[in-house]
C-alpha positions as CSV (number, residue, x, y, z in Angstrom):
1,X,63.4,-175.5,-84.0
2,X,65.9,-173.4,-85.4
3,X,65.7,-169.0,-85.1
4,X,66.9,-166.8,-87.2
5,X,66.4,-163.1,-87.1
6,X,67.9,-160.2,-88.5
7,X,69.5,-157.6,-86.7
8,X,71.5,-154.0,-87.0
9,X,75.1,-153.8,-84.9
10,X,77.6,-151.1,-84.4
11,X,80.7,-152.1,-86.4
12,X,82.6,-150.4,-83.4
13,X,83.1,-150.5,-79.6
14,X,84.4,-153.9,-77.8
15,X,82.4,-156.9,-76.8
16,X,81.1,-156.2,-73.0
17,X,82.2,-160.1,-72.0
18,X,85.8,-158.2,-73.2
19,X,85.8,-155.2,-70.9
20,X,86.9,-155.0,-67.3
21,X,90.0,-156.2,-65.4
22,X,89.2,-159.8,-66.4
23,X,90.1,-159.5,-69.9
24,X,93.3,-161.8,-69.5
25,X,93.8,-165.2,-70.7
26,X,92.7,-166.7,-66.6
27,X,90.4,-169.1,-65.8
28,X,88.6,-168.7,-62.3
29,X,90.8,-171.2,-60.7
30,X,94.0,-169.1,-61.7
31,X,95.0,-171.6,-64.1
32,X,96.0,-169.9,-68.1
33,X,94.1,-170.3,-70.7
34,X,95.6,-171.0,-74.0
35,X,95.0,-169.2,-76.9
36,X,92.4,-171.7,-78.4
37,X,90.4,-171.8,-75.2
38,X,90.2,-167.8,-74.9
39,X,89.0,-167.9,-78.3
40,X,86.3,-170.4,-78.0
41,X,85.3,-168.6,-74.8
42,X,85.4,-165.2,-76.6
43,X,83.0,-167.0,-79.6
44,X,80.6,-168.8,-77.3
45,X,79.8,-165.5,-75.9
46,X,76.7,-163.2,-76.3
47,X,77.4,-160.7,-79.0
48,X,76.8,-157.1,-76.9
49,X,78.5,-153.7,-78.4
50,X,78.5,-150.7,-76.9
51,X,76.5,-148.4,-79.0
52,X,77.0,-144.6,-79.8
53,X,74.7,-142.1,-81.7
54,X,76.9,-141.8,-85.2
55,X,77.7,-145.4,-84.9
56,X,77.3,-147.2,-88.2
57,X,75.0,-149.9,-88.3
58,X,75.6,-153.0,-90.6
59,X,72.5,-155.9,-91.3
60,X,73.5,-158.6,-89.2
61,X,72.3,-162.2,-88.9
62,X,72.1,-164.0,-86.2
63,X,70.9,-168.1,-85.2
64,X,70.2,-169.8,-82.2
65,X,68.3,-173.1,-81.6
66,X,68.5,-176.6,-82.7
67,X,71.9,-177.0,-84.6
68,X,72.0,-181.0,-86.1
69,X,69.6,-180.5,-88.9
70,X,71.8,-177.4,-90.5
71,X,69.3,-174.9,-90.1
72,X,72.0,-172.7,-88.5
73,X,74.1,-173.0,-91.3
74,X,77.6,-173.3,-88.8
75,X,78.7,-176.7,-90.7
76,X,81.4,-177.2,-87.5
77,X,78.1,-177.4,-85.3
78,X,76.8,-180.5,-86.8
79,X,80.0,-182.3,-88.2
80,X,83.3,-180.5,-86.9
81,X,86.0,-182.7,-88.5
82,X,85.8,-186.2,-90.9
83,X,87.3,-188.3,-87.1
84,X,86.1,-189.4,-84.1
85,X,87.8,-186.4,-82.7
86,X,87.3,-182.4,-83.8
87,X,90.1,-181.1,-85.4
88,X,92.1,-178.3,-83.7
89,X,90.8,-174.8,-84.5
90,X,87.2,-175.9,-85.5
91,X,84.6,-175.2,-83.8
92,X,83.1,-178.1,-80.9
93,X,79.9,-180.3,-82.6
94,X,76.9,-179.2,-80.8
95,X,73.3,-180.0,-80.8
96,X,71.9,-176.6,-79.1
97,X,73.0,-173.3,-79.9
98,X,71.6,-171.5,-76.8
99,X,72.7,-168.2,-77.3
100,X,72.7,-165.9,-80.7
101,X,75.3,-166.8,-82.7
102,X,76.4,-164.3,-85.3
103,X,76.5,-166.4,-88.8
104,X,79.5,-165.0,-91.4
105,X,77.9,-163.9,-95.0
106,X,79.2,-162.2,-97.4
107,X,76.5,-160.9,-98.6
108,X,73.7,-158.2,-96.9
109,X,70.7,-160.6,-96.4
110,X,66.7,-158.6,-96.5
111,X,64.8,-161.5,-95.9
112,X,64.3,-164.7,-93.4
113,X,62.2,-167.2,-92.8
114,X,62.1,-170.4,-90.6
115,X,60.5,-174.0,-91.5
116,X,60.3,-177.3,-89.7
117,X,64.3,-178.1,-89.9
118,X,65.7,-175.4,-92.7
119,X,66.2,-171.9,-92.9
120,X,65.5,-169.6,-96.2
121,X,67.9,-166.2,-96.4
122,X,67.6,-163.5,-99.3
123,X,70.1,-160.9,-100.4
124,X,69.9,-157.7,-102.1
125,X,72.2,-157.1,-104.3
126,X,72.2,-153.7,-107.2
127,X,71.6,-156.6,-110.1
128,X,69.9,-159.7,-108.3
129,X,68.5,-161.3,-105.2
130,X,70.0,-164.4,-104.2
131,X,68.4,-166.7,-102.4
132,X,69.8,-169.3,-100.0
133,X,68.6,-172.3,-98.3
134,X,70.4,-174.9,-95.0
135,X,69.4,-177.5,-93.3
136,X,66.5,-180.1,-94.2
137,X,66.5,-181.0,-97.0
138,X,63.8,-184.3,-97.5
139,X,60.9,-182.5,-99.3
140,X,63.0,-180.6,-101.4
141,X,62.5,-177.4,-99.1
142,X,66.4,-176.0,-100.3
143,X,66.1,-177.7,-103.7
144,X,67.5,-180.1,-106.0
145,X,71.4,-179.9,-105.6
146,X,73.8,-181.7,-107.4
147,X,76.6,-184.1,-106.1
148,X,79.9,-182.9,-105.6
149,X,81.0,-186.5,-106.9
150,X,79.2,-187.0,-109.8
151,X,77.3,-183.8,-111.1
152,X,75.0,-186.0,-112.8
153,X,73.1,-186.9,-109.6
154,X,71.6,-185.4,-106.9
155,X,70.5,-185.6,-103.1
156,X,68.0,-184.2,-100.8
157,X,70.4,-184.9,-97.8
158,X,71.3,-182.5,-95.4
159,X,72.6,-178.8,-96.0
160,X,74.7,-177.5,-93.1
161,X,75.9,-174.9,-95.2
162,X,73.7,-171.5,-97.0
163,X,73.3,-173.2,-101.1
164,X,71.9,-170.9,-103.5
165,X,69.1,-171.8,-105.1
166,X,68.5,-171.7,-108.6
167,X,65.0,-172.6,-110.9
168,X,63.1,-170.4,-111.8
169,X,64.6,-167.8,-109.2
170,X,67.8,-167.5,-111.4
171,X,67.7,-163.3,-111.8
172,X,64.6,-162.4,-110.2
173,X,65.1,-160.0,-107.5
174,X,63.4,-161.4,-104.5
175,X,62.0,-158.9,-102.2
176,X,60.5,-161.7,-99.2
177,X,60.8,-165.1,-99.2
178,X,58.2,-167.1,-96.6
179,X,58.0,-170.7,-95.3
180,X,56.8,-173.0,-91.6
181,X,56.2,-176.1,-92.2
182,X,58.0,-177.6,-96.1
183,X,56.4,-175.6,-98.4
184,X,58.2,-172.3,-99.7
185,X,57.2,-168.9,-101.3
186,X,59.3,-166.6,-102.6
187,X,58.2,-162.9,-104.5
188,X,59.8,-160.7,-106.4
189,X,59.7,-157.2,-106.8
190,X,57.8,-156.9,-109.4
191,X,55.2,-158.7,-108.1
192,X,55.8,-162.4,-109.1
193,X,55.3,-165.8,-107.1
194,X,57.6,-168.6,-106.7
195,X,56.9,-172.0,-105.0
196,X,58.9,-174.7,-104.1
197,X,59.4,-178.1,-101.8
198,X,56.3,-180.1,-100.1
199,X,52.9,-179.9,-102.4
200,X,51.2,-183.1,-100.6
201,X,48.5,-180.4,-99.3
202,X,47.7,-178.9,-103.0
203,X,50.1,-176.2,-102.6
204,X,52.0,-176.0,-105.7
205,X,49.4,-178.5,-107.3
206,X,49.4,-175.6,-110.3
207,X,52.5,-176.6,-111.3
208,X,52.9,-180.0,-110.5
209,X,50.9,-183.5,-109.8
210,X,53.8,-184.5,-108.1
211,X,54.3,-184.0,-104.0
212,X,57.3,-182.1,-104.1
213,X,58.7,-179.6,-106.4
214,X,62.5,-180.0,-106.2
215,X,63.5,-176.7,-108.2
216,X,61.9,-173.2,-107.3
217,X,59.2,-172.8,-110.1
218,X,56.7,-169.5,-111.0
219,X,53.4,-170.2,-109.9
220,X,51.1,-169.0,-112.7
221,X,48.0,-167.6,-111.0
222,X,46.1,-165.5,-112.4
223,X,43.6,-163.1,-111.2
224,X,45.7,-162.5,-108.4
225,X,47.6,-159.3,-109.2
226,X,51.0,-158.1,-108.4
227,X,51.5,-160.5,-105.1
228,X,52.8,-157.7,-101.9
229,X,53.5,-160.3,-99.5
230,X,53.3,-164.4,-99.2
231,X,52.8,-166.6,-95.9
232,X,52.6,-170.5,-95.3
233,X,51.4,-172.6,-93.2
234,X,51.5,-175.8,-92.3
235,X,49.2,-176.9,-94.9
236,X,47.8,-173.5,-96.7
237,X,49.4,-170.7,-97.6
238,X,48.2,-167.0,-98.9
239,X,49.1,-164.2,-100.7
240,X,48.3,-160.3,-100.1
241,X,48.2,-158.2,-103.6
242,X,48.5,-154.4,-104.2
243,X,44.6,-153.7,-103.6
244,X,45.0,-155.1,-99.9
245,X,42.9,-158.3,-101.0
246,X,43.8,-161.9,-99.8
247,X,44.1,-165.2,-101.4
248,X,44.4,-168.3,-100.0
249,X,44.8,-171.6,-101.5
250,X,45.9,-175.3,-99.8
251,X,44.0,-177.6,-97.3
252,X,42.3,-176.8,-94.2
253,X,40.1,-173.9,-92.8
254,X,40.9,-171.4,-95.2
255,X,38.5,-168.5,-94.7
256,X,35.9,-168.8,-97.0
257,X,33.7,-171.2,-94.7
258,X,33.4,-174.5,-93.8
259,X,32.6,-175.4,-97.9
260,X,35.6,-174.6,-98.9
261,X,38.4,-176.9,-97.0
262,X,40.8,-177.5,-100.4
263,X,41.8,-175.9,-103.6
264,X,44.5,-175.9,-105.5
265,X,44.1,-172.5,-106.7
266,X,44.1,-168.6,-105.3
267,X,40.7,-168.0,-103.7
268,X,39.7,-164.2,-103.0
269,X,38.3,-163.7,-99.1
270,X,35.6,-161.2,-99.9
271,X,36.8,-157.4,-98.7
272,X,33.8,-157.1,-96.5
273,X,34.8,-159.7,-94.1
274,X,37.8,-157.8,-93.2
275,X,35.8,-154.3,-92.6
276,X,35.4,-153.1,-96.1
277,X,31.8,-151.6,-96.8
278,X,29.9,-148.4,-98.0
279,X,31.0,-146.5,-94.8
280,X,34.5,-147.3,-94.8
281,X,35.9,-147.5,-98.3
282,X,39.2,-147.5,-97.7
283,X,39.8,-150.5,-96.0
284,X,42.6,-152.8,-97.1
285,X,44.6,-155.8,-95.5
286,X,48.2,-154.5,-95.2
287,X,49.9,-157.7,-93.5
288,X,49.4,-161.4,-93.7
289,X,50.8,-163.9,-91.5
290,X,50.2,-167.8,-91.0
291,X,50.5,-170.6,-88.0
292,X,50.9,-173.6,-88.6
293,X,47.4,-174.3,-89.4
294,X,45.5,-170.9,-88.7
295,X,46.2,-167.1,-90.3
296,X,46.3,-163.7,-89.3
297,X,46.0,-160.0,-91.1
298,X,45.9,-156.8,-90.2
299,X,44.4,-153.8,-91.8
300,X,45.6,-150.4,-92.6
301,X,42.8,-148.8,-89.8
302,X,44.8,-150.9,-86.8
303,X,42.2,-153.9,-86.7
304,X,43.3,-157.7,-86.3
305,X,41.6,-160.3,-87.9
306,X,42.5,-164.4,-87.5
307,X,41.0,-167.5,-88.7
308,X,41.5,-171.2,-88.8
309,X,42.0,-174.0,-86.1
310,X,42.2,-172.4,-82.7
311,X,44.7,-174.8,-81.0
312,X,44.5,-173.9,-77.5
313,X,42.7,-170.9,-77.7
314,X,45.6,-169.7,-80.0
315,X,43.1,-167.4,-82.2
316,X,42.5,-165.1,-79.1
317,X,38.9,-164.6,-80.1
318,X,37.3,-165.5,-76.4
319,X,36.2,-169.2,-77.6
320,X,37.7,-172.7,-78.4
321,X,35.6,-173.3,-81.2
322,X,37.2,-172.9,-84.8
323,X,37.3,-170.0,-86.6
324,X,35.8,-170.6,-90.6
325,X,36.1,-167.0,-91.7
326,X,38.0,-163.8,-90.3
327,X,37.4,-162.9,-87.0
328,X,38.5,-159.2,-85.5
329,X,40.4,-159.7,-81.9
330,X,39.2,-157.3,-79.5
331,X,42.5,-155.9,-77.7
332,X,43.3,-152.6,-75.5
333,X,45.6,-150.9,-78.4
334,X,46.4,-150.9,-82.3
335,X,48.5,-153.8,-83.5
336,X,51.1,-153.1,-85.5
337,X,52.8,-156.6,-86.3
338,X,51.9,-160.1,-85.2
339,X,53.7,-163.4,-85.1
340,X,52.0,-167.1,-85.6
341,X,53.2,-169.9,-83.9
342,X,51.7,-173.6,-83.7
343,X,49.2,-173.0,-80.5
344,X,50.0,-169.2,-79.7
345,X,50.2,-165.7,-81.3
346,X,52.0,-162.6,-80.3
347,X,51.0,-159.1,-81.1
348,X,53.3,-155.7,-80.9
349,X,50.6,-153.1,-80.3
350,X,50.6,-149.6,-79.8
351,X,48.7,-149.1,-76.8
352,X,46.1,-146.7,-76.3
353,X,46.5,-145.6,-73.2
């Protein structure tokens, strides 16, 4: 599984590995380096900068992870020259990138998100968002993209490289963009929702019968409001609107009980379930997240609540047992954030004593 995460650097100071009395061009054994190993060496290192209080920070991103399916969009790492042998100056084929490695963009990218195999990135730009996709490419996660040969075809092959995608995206301004398994969400500022790549599980079944949606394409729902924010899983994905409410649609434990297990469109989880009632009005869900088969949202009073298949206990709720509707974790401080993975969670939580 590929990482990607977005980070804010100083543009100045030196690299730490690039300080001390051995800067020089010497190996350990005396020997010198040349110039091509020095830089290698140099690259391959962590990226630390010393830091000071009016230093200007610059939107970085950085990857790290499993490099041969192009998710890290560093072309070099999964096919560094056309021969047996890399060419001179590029950079060695790997299969693990163990370390952050600082990708080179041109553009400021807002928005990240990981699935099985590819990586989604968004830019903000004053006119447009554009949105990129690498790596996977077999259930249309990044897109149909033409050949370079003939531009009358296409291919679903491999992207080592970020390739904008187009649709339905073409001039929105995309605010988040959300994926885990093959199935991809996109919104837009002004509250739209775009869908895109692996529908076997009913997600984009509004605007398809197909399995796959190869281009990114509006998803007309209705009743749903100006979407906020957008998560999927594995199988099901949801959608938080303006009012705090929470939609979900797909296969699988959903949150409406154990009745409803597919649908192929926007379902409302009723307020109440997440805390709203006569005595506290002003209760609204103010983050969704999704696992790979189980979701998560917190609520503008500091309360968690989860749902769906608790692999391994991975719902934190003090049982094995499935969870059918939202479920408020009992924890020793306010969460602030939290993170879904396949059998675990995370919470950052401000602590309350």
């Amino acid at each position: 599984m590929a990482v990607v995460t977005l980070a804010a650097v100083a543009r100045l100071g030196r690299r730490l590995s690039g300080l001390g009395p051995g800067r020089g061009h010497w190996t350990a054994a005396g020997r010198s380096r040349s110039r091509r190993e020095a830089a290698e060496a140099e690259a391959d290192a962590p990226v630390f900068q010393y830091v000071g209080e009016r230093a200007t920070r610059a939107d970085r991103i950085f990857v790290w992870g499993f490099s041969f399916s192009g998710a890290l969009g560093v072309p070099t790492f999964v096919l560094p020259g056309s021969g047996p042998q890399p060419r001179a100056g590029s950079r060695p084929r790997r299969r693990i990138q163990p370390v952050p490695y600082r990708l080179e963009l041109d553009q400021k990218i807002s928005s990240a998100a990981c699935g099985y195999g590819f990586t989604l990135l968004s830019s903000k730009t004053k006119d447009i968002t554009k949105v990129w996709g690498m790596g996977l490419n077999k259930d249309s996660q990044l897109g149909f993209h033409r050949s370079r040969k003939d531009k009358s075809l296409g291919h679903y092959n491999i992207t080592s490289t970020p390739t904008k995608l187009g649709g339905d995206l073409a001039g929105v301004n995309v605010v988040q963009v959300a994926t885990y398994g093959d199935c991809c969400l996109a919104v837009s500022a002004d509250g739209g929702l775009f869908g895109w790549g692996n529908s076997e599980y009913l997600q984009l079944a509004s605007v398809t019968d197909s399995t796959q949606v190869n281009v990114p394409r509006c998803l007309p729902f209705s009743g749903v409001g100006q979407v906020k924010q957008a998560a999927c899983g594995g199988t099901g994905c949801a959608v938080l609107n303006g009012e705090g409410h929470v939609f979900v649609w797909g296969y699988g434990i959903l949150g409406k009980g154990p009745n409803l297990l597919e649908t192929a469109l926007p379902e409302m989880i009723p307020p109440t379930l997440f805390g709203l009632s006569e005595f506290n009005p002003g209760v609204q869900v103010s983050r969704i997240r999704c696992g790979l088969s189980h979701f998560a949202a917190l609520t503008n009073r500091g309360e968690l609540f989860v749902w769906g298949k608790n692999i391994r206990g991975c719902l934190g709720i003090g049982r094995l047992e499935d969870q059918y509707f939202p479920w408020r974790v009992t924890m020793p401080g306010e969460p602030m954030d939290v993170a879904c993975g396949v059998d675990h969670m995370v919470t950052l939580a401000r602590s309350f004593i």
